[in-house]
VOPAGU-2260 file (C-alpha; in pm, 1 decimal, decimal comma):
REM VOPAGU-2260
SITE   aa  ch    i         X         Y         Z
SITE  UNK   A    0   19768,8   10162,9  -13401,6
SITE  UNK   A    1   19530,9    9960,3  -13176,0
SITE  UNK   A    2   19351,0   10110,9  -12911,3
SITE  UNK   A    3   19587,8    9872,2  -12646,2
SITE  UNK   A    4   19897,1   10012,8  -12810,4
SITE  UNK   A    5   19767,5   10359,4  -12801,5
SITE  UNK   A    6   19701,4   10300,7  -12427,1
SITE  UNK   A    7   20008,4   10154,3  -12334,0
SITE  UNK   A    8   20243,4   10376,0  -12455,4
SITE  UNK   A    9   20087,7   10695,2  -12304,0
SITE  UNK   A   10   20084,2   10494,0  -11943,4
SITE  UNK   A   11   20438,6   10461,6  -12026,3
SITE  UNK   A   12   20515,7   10795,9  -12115,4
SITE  UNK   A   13   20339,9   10902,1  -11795,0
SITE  UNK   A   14   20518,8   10631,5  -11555,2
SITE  UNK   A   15   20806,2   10802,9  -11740,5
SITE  UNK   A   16   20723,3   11158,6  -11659,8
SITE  UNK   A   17   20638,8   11057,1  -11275,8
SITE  UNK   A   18   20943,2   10888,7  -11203,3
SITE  UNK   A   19   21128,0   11146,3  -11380,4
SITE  UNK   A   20   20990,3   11492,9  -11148,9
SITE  UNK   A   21   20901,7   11248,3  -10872,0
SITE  UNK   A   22   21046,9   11521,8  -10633,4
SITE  UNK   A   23   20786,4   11709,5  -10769,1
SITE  UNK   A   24   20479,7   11544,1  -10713,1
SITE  UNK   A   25   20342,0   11570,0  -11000,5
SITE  UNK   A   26   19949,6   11641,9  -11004,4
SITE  UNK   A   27   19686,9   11457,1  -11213,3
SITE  UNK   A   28   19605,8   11766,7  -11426,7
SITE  UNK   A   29   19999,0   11778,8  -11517,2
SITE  UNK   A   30   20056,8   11389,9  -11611,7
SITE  UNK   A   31   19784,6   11427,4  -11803,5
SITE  UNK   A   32   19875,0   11729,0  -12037,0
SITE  UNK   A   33   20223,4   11555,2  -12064,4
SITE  UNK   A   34   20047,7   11233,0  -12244,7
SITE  UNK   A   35   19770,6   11497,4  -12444,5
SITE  UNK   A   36   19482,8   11360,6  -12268,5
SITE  UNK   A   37   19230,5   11520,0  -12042,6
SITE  UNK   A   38   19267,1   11468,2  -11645,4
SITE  UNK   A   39   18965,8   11250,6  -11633,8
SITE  UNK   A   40   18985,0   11045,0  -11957,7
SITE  UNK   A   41   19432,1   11001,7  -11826,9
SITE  UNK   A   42   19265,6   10881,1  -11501,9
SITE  UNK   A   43   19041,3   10627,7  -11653,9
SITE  UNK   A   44   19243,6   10453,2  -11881,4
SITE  UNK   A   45   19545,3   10388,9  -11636,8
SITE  UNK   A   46   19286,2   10257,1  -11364,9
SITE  UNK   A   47   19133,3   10059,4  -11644,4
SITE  UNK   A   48   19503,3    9877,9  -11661,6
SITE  UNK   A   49   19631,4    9896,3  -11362,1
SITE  UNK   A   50   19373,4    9860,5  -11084,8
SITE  UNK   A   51   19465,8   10112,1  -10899,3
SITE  UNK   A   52   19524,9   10484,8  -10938,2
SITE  UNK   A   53   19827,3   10686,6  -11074,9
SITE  UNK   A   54   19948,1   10813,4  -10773,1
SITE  UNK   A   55   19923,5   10445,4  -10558,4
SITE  UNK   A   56   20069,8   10302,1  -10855,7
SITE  UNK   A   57   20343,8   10495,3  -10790,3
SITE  UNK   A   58   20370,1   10387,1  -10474,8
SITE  UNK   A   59   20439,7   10064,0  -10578,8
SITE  UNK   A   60   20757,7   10178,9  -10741,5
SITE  UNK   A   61   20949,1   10363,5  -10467,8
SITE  UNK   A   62   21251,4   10230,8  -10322,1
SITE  UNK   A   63   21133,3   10109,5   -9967,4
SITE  UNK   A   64   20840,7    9939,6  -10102,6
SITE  UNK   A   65   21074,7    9762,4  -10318,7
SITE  UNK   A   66   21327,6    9711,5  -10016,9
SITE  UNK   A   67   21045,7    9536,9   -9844,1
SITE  UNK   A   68   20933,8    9356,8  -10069,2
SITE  UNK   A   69   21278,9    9169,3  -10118,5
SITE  UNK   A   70   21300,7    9153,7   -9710,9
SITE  UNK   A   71   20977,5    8994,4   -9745,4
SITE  UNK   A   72   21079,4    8679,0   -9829,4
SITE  UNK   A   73   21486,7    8590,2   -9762,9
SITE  UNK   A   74   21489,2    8276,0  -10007,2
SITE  UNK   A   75   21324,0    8161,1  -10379,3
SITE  UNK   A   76   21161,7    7909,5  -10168,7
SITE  UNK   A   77   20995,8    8029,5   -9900,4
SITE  UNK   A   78   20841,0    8272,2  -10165,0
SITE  UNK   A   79   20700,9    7997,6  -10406,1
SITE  UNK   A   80   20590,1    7851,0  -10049,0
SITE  UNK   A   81   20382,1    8148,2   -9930,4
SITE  UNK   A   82   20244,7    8167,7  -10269,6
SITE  UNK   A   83   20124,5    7827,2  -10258,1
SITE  UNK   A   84   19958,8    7861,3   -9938,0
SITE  UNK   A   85   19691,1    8139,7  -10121,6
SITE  UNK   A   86   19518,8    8017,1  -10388,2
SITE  UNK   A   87   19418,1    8369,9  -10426,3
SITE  UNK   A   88   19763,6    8488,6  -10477,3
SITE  UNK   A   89   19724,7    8219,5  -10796,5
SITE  UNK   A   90   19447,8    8400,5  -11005,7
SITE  UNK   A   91   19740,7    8563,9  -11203,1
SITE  UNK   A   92   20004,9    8313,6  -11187,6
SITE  UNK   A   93   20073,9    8087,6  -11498,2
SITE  UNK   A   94   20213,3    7703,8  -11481,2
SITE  UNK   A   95   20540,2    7682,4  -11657,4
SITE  UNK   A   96   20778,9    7396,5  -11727,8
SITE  UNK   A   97   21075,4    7481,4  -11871,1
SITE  UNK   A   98   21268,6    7283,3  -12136,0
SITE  UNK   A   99   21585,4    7226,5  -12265,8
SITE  UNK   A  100   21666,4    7166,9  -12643,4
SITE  UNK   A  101   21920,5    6855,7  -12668,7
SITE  UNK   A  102   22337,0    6926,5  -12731,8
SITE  UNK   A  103   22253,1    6834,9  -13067,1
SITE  UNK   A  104   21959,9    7016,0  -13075,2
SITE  UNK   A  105   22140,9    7320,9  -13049,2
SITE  UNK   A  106   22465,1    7265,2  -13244,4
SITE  UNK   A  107   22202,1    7197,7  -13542,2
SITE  UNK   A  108   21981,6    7521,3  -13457,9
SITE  UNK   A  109   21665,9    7331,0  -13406,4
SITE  UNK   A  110   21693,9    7167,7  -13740,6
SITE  UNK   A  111   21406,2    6948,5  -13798,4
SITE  UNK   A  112   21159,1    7206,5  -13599,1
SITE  UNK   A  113   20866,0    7398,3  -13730,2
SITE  UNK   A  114   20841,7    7726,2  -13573,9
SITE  UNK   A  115   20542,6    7930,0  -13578,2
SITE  UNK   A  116   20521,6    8343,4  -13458,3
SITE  UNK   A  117   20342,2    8601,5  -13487,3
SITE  UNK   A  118   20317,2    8940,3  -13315,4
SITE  UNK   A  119   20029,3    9036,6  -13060,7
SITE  UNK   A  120   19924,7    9310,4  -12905,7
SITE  UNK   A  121   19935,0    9272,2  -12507,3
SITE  UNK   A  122   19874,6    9500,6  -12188,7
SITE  UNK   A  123   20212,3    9605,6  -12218,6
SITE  UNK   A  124   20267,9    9682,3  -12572,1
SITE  UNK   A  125   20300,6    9502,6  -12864,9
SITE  UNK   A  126   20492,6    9098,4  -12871,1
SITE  UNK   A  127   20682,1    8861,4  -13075,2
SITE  UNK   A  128   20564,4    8521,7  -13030,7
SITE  UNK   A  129   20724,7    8181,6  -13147,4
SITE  UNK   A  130   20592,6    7820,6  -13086,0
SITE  UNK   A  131   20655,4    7486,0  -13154,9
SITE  UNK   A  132   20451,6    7165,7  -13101,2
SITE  UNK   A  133   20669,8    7142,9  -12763,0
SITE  UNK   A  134   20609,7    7472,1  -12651,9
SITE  UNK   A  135   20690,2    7831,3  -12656,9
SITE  UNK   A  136   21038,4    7933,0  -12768,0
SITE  UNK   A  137   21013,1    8286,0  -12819,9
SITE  UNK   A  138   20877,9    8595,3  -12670,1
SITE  UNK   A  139   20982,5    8974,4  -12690,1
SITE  UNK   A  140   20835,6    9317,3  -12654,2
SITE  UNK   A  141   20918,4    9488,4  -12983,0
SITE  UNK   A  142   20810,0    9816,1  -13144,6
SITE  UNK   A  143   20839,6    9914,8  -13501,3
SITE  UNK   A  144   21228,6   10024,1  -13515,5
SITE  UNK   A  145   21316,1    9691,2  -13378,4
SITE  UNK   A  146   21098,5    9452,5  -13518,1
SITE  UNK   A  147   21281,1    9358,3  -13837,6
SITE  UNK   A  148   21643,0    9328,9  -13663,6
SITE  UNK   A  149   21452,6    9091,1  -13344,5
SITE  UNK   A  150   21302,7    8905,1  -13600,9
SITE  UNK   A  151   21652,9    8822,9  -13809,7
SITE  UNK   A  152   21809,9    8765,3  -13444,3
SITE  UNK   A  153   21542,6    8534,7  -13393,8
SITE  UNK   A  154   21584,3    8346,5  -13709,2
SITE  UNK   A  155   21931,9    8335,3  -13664,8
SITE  UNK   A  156   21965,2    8133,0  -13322,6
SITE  UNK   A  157   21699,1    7923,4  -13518,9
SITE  UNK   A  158   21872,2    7876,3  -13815,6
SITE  UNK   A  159   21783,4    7567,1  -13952,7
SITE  UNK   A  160   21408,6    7524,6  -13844,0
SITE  UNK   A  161   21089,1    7620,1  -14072,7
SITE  UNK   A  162   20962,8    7951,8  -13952,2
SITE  UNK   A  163   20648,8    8053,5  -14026,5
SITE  UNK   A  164   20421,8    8355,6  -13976,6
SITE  UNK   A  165   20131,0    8224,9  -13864,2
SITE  UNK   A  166   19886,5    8423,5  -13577,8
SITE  UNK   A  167   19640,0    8186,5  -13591,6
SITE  UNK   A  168   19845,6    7944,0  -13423,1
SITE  UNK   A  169   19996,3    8190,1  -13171,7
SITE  UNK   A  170   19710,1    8404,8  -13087,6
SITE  UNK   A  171   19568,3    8130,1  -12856,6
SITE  UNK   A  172   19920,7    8109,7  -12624,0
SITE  UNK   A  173   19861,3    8515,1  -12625,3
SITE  UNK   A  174   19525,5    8493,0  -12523,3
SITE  UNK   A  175   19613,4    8253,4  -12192,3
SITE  UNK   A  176   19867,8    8453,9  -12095,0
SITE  UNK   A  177   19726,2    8772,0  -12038,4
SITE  UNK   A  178   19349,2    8712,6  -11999,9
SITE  UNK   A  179   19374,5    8511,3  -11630,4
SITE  UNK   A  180   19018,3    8381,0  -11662,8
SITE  UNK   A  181   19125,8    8165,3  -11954,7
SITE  UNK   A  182   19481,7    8023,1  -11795,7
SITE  UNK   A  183   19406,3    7638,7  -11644,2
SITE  UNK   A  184   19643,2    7439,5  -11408,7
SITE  UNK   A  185   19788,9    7305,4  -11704,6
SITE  UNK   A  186   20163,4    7396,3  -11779,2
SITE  UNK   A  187   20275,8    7612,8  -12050,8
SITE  UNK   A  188   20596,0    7457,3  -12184,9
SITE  UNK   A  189   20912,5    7664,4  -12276,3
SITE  UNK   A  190   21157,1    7568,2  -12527,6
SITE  UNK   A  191   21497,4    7723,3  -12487,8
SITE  UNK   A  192   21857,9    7701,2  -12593,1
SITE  UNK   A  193   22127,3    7787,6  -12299,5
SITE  UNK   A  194   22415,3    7654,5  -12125,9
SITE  UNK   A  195   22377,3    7468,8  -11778,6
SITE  UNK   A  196   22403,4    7763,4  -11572,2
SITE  UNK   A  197   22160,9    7994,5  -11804,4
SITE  UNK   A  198   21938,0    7737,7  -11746,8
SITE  UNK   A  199   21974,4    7705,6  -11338,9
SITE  UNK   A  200   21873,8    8085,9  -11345,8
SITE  UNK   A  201   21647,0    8090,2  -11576,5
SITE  UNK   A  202   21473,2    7774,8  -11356,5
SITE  UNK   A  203   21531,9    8032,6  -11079,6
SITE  UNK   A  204   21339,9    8270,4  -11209,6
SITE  UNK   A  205   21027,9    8061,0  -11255,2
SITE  UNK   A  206   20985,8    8061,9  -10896,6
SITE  UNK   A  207   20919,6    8419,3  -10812,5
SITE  UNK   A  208   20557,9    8428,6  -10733,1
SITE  UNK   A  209   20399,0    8736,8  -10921,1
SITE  UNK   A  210   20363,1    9020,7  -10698,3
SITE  UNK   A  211   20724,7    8914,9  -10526,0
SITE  UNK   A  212   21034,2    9021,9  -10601,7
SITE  UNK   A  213   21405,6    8892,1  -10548,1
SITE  UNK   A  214   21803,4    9030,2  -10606,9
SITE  UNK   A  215   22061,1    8874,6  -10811,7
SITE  UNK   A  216   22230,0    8752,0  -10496,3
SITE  UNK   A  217   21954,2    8560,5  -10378,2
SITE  UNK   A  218   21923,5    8435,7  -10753,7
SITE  UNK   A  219   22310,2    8327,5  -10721,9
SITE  UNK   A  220   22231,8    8195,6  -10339,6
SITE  UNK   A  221   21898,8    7938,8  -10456,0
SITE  UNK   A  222   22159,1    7806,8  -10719,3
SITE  UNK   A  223   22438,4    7726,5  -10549,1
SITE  UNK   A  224   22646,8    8012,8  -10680,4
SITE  UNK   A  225   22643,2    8271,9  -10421,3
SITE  UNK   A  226   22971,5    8404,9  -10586,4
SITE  UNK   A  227   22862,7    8455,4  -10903,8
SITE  UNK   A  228   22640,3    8748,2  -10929,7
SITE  UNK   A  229   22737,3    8931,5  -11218,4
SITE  UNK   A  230   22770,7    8586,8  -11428,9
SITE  UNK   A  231   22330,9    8589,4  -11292,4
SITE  UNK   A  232   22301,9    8917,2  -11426,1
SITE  UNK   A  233   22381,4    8821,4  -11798,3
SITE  UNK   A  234   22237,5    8494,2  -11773,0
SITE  UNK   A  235   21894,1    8684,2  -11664,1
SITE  UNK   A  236   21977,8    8969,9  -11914,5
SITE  UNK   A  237   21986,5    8686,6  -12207,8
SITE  UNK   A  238   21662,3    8566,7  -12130,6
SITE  UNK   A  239   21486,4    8429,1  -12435,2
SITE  UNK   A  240   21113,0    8445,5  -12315,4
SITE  UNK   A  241   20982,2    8780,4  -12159,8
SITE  UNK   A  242   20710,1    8792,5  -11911,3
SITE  UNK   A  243   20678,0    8406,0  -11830,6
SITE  UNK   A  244   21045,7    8380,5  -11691,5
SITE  UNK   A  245   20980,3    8706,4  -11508,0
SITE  UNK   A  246   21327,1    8858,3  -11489,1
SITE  UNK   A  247   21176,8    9193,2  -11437,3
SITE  UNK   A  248   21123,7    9050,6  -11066,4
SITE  UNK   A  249   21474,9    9045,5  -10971,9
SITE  UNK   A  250   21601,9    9372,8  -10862,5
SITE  UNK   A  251   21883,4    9555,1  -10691,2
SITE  UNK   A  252   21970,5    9514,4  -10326,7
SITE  UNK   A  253   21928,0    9865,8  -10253,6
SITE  UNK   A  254   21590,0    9864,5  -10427,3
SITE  UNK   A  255   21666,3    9964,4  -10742,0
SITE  UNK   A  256   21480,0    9807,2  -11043,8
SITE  UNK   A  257   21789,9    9821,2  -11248,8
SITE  UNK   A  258   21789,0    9772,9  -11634,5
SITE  UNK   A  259   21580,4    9571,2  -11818,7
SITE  UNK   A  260   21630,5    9373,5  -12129,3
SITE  UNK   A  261   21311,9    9518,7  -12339,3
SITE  UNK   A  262   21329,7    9838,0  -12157,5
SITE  UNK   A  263   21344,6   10032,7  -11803,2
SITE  UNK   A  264   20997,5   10249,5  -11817,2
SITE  UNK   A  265   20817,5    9871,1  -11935,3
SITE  UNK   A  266   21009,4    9702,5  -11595,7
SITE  UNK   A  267   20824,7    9973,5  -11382,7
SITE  UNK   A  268   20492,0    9910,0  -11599,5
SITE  UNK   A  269   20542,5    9500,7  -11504,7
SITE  UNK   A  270   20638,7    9545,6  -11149,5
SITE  UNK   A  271   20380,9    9836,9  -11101,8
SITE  UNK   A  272   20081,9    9660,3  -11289,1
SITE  UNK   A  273   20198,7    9298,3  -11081,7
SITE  UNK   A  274   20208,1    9457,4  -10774,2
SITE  UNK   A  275   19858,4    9664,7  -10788,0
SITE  UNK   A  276   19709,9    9286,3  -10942,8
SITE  UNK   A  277   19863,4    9130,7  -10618,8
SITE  UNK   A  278   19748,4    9421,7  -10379,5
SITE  UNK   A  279   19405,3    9336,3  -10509,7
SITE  UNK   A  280   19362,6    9023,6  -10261,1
């Protein structure tokens, strides 16, 4: 186990246990023993990764801070727009273009493609990672009971393209996405397979600024759909590439964070760990 892995998943286990007895108010002294570290080495490491401390991280995740957030900013747009008025509120932010594979292109399951992945460690566990020469086409927080099965998934929806295991080639798209000072203005590309309307909210979701967060109805509202919020629910629950289309931003109404594809206590970790990174400037 690496010492990132061995990080993350005791700041998991302890978002866990605060969210769990929040009621309680759990002290330092008592997160810590839950995660079998001392008070002061517990504090140090989650500051290290968050920014901030335990307790205002968990500030971040309590209903009316997530309420306001989403009464921030009514619409998609004017969010992307306040973010692009900051070039602060950029130091985080990664470039993305977003690409469809052709109708044939996905009748044939990328036949003709070389496909190269890899898994990674990362600040919020450990990732699968698949690229091609036109850009990223696969990304998932996995663990150890799940890696085989995502994997066989993975090669599935890709059934007729060379896959490869190779980290060399990967590493570097790891490395840019979660160490800001390397990230440049250029865009990352995405590679994806969906139908139309996947793709509208998946196109959607590339607009939430980090830091900012949205609801499924404003996700159906910016597309046209305002009707169809449960059919944006799945679409943004079958999302192919974690972290860089952030579905973990949208939330519920009520300001809920909801489910989460790759896991509810690593939503809180993303929208926690965004938020403190945001509250920064």
């Amino acid at each position: 186990m690496t010492t990132d892995t061995y990080h993350y998943e005791r700041i998991a286990k302890a978002i866990e246990f605060i969210t769990d007895n929040i009621t309680a108010q759990p002290s330092l002294e008592e997160v810590a023993e839950k995660v079998n570290l001392s008070p002061f080495h517990f504090q140090r490491i989650f500051t290290e990764w968050a920014g901030v401390s335990p307790k205002k991280f968990l500030q971040f995740l309590t209903a009316d801070y997530l309420k306001a957030k989403i009464k921030d900013t009514a619409t998609l747009v004017e969010a992307a727009e306040i973010a692009g008025l900051s070039s602060q509120s950029r130091v985080y932010d990664l470039f993305t273009g977003i690409e469809a594979v052709t109708p044939q292109e996905f009748k044939s399951g990328g036949k003709g493609l070389h496909i190269d992945y890899a898994y990674h460690e990362t600040p919020f566990g450990e990732c699968f990672m698949a690229v091609t020469e036109r850009g990223i086409c696969g990304m998932a927080f996995t663990n150890e009971v799940s890696k085989n099965e995502d994997l066989e998934t993975f090669k599935q929806k890709w059934h007729f393209a060379t896959i490869e295991e190779n980290p060399s080639v990967t590493e570097q798209y790891v490395q840019r996405i979660f160490t800001p000072h390397l990230s440049s203005l250029d865009k990352l590309h995405l590679l994806v397979q969906g139908t139309n309307f996947q793709l509208k909210v998946w196109e959607a979701l590339l607009t939430i600024p980090q830091g900012s967060l949205t609801t499924y109805q404003q996700i159906a509202d910016s597309i046209g759909h305002n009707k169809a919020v449960r059919a944006v629910g799945t679409a943004v629950g079958n999302n192919p590439i974690a972290y860089l289309i952030p579905c973990h931003r949208v939330i519920r109404k009520e300001g809920k964070l909801g489910e989460y594809h790759w896991g509810s206590i690593r939503k809180k970790a993303l929208v926690g760990w965004e938020a403190a990174k945001s509250a920064e400037f």
